[in-house]
Every structure is written in structure tokens, then in C-alpha cells.
mmCIF file of the C-alpha atoms, coordinates in Angstrom:
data_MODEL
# 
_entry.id   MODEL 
# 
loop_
_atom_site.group_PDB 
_atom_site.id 
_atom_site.type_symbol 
_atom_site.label_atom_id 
_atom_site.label_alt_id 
_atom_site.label_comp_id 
_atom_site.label_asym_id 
_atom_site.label_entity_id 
_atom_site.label_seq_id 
_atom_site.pdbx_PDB_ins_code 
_atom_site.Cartn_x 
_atom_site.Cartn_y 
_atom_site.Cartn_z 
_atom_site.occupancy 
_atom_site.B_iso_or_equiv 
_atom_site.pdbx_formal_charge 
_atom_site.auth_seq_id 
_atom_site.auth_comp_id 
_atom_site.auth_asym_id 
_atom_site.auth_atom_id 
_atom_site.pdbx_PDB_model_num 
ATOM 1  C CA . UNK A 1 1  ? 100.101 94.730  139.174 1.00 0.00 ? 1  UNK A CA 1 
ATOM 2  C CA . UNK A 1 2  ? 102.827 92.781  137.640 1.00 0.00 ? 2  UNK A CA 1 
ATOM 3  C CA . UNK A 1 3  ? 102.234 91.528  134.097 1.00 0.00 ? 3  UNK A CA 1 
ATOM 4  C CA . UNK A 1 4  ? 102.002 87.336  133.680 1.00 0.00 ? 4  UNK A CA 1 
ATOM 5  C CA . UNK A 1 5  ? 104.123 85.747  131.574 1.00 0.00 ? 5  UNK A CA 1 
ATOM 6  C CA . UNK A 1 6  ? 102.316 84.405  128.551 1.00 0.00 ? 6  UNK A CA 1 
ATOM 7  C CA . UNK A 1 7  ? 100.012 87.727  128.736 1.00 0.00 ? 7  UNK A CA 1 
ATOM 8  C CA . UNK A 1 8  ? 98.697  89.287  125.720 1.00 0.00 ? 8  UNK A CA 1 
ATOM 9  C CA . UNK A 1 9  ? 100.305 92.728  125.729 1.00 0.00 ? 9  UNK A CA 1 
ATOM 10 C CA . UNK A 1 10 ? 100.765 95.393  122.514 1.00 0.00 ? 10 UNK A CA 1 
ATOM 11 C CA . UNK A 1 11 ? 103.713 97.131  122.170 1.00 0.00 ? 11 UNK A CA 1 
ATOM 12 C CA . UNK A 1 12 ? 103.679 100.517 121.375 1.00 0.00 ? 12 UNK A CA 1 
ATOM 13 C CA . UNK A 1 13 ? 106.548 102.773 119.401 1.00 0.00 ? 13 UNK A CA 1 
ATOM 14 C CA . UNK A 1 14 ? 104.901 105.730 119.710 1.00 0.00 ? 14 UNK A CA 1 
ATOM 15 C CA . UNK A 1 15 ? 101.959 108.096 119.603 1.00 0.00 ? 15 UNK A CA 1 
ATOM 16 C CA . UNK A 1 16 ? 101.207 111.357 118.025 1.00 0.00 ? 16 UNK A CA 1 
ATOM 17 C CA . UNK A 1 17 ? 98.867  113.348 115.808 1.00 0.00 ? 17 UNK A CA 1 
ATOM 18 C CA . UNK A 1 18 ? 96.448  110.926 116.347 1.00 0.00 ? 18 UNK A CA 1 
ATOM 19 C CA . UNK A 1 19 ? 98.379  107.893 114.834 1.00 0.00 ? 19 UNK A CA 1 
ATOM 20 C CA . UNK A 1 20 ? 99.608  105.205 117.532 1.00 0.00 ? 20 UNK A CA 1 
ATOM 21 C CA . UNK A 1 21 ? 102.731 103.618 115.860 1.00 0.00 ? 21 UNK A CA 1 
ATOM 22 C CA . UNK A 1 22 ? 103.266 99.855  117.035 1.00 0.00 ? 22 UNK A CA 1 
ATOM 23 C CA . UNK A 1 23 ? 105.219 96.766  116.631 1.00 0.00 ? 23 UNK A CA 1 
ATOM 24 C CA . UNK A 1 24 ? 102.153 94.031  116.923 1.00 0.00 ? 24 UNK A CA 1 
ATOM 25 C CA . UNK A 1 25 ? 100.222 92.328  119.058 1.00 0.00 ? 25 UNK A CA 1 
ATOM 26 C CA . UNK A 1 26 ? 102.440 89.523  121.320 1.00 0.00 ? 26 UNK A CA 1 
ATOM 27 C CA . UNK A 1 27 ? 103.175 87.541  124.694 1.00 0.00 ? 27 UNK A CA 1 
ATOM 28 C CA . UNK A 1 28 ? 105.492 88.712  127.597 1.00 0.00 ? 28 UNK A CA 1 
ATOM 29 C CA . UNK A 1 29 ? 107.786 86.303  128.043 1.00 0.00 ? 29 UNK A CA 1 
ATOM 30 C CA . UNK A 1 30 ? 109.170 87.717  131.218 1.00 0.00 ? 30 UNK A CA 1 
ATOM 31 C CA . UNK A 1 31 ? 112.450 89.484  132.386 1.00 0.00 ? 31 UNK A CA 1 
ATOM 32 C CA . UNK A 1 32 ? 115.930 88.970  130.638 1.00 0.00 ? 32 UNK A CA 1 
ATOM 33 C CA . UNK A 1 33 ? 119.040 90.091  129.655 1.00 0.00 ? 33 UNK A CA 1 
ATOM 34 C CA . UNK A 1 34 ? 119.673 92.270  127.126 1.00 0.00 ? 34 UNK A CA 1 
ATOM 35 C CA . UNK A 1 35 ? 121.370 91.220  123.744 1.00 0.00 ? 35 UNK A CA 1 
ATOM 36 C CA . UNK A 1 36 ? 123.988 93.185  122.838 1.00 0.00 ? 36 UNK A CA 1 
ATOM 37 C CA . UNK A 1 37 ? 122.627 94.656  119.901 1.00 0.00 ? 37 UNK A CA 1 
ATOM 38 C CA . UNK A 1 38 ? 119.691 96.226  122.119 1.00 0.00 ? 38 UNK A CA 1 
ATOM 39 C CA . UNK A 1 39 ? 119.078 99.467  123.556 1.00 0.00 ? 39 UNK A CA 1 
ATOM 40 C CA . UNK A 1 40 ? 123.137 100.426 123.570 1.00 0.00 ? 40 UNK A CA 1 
ATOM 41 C CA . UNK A 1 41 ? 123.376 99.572  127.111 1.00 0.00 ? 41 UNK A CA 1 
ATOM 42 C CA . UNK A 1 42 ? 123.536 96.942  129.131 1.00 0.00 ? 42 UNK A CA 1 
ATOM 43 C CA . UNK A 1 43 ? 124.102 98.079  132.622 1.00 0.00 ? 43 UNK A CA 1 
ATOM 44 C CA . UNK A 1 44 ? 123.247 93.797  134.382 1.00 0.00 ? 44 UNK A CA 1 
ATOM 45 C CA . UNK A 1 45 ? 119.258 94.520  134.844 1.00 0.00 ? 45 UNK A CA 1 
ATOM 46 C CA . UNK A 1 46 ? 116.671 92.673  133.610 1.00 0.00 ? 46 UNK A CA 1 
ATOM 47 C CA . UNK A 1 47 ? 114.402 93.582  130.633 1.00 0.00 ? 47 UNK A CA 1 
ATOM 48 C CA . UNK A 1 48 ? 110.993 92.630  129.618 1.00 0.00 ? 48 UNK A CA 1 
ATOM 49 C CA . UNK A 1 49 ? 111.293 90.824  126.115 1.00 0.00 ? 49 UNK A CA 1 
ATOM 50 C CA . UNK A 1 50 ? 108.056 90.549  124.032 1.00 0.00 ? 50 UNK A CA 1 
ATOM 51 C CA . UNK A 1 51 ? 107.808 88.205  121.626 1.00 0.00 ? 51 UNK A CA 1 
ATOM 52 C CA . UNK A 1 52 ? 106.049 89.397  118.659 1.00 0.00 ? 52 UNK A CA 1 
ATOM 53 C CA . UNK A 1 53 ? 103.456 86.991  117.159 1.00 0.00 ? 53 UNK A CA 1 
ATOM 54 C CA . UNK A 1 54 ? 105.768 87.479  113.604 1.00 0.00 ? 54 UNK A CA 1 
ATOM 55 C CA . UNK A 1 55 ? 108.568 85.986  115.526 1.00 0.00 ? 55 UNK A CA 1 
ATOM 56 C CA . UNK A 1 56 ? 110.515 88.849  116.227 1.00 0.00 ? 56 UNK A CA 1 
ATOM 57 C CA . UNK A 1 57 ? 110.942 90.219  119.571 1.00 0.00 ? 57 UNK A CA 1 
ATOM 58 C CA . UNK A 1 58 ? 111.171 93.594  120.993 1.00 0.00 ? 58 UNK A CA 1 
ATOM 59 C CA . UNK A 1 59 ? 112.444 94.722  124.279 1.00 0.00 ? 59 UNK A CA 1 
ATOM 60 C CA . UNK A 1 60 ? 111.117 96.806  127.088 1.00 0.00 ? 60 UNK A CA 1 
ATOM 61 C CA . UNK A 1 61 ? 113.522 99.281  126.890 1.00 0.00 ? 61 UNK A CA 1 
ATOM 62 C CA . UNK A 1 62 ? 112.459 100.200 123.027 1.00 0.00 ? 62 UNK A CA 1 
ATOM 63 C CA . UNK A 1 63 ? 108.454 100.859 123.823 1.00 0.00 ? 63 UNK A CA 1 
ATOM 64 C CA . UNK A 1 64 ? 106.272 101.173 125.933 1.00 0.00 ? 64 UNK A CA 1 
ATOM 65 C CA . UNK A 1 65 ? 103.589 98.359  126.240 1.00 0.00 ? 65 UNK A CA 1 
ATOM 66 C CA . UNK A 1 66 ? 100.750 96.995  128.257 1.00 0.00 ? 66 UNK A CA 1 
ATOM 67 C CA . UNK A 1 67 ? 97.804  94.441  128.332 1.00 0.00 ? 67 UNK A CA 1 
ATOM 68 C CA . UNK A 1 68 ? 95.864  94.579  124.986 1.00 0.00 ? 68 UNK A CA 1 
ATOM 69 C CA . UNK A 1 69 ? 93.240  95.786  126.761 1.00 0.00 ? 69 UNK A CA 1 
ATOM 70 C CA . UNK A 1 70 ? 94.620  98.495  128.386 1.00 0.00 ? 70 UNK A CA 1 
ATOM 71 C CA . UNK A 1 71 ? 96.535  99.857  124.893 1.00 0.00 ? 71 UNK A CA 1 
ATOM 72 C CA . UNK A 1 72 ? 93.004  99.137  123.065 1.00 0.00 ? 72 UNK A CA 1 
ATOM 73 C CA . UNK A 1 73 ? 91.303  101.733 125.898 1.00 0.00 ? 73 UNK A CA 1 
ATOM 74 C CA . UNK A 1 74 ? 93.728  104.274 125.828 1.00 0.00 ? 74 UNK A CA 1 
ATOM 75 C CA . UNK A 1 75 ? 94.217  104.317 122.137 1.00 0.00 ? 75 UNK A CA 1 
ATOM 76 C CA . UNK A 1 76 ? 90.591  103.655 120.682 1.00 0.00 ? 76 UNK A CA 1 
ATOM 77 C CA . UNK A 1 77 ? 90.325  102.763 117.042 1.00 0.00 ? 77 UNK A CA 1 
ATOM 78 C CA . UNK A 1 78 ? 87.984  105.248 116.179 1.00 0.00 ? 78 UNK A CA 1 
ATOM 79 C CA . UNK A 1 79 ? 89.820  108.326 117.660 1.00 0.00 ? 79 UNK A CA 1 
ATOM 80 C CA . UNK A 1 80 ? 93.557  106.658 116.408 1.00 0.00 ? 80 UNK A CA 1 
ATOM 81 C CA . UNK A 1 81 ? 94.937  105.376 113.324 1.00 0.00 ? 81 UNK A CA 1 
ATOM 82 C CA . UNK A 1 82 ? 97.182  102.550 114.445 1.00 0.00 ? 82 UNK A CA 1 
ATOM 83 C CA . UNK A 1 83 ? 100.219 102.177 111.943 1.00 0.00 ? 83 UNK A CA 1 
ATOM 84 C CA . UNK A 1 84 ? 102.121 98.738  112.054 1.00 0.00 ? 84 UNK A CA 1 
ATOM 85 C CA . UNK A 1 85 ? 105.926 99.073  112.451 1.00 0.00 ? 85 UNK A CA 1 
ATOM 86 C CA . UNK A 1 86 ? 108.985 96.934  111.888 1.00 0.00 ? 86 UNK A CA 1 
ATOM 87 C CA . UNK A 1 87 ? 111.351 96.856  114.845 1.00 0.00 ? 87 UNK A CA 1 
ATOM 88 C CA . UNK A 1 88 ? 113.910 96.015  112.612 1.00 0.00 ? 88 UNK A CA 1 
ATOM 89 C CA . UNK A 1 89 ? 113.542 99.614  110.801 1.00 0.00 ? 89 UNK A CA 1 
ATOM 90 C CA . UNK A 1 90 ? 113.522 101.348 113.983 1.00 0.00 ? 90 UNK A CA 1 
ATOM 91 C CA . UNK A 1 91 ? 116.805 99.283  114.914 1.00 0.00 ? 91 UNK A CA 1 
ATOM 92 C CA . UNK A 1 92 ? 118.266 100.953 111.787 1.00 0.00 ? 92 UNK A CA 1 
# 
């Protein structure tokens, strides 16, 4: 089922030892190009951007994300500690 734009999605970094690393809570805003500055590549496809409710946005190709209520499910607070991260840092 393809995502909606405007959808509530989480974004995820990544997940291990029980702590689920993420960039925030957001909205898909659909399918565009990448900036240069993203990902190292740039190869002409489109790329789902997510636009972080702090104003920053992070692109498909640098998590993995889905529906807050699907990331919620699979990564229940009371079996995972979820750790806020900076896209910015990762970008570093």
C-alpha cells in the first residue's frame, strides 16, 4: 500500500540492543529529487523526503520509515528504548 502524502510516518536510523535510534516523528511529503548533499548518489530516481516536525528533513534513502503506527507496533515502548537523533550528526 503506497504511503499518502501528508501521512504521519517515523523515521527510523536504526535498531539494536534493544534501543531504536530515530530522527522524529514527521509527514511524507512524497517523491523527489535528491539534493546533492544526500545519500552520495544521485542516479535521476525519485526519493521519499520526510519532513521532520523540527523542520529538518530526511530522505528515504538514509532510514527506513513507516506509518507511526506501524514503527510504534514493531518497536513497542516497553520492550525498546527509543533514542532521538540529529540527522545532521549522522550527515557528519
Amino acid at each position: 500500500m503506497k504511503t499518502k502524502i501528508g501521512s504521519r510516518v517515523i523515521a527510523v536510523y536504526e535498531s539494536k540492543d534493544n534501543v531504536l535510534s530515530y530522527f522524529g516523528r514527521e509527514v511524507y511529503a512524497g517523491d523527489f529529487d535528491l539534493p546533492p548533499n544526500v545519500g552520495g548518489f544521485n542516479f535521476g530516481q525519485k526519493n521519499p523526503r520526510i519532513d521532520l516536525d523540527n523542520g529538518q528533513t530526511v530522505w528515504g534513502c538514509e532510514c527506513w520509515w513507516g506509518s507511526e503506527k506501524a514503527v510504534e507496533k514493531q518497536f513497542p515502548s516497553d520492550q525498546w528504548n527509543w533514542k532521538l537523533v540529529d540527522i545532521e550528526e549522522i550527515r557528519k
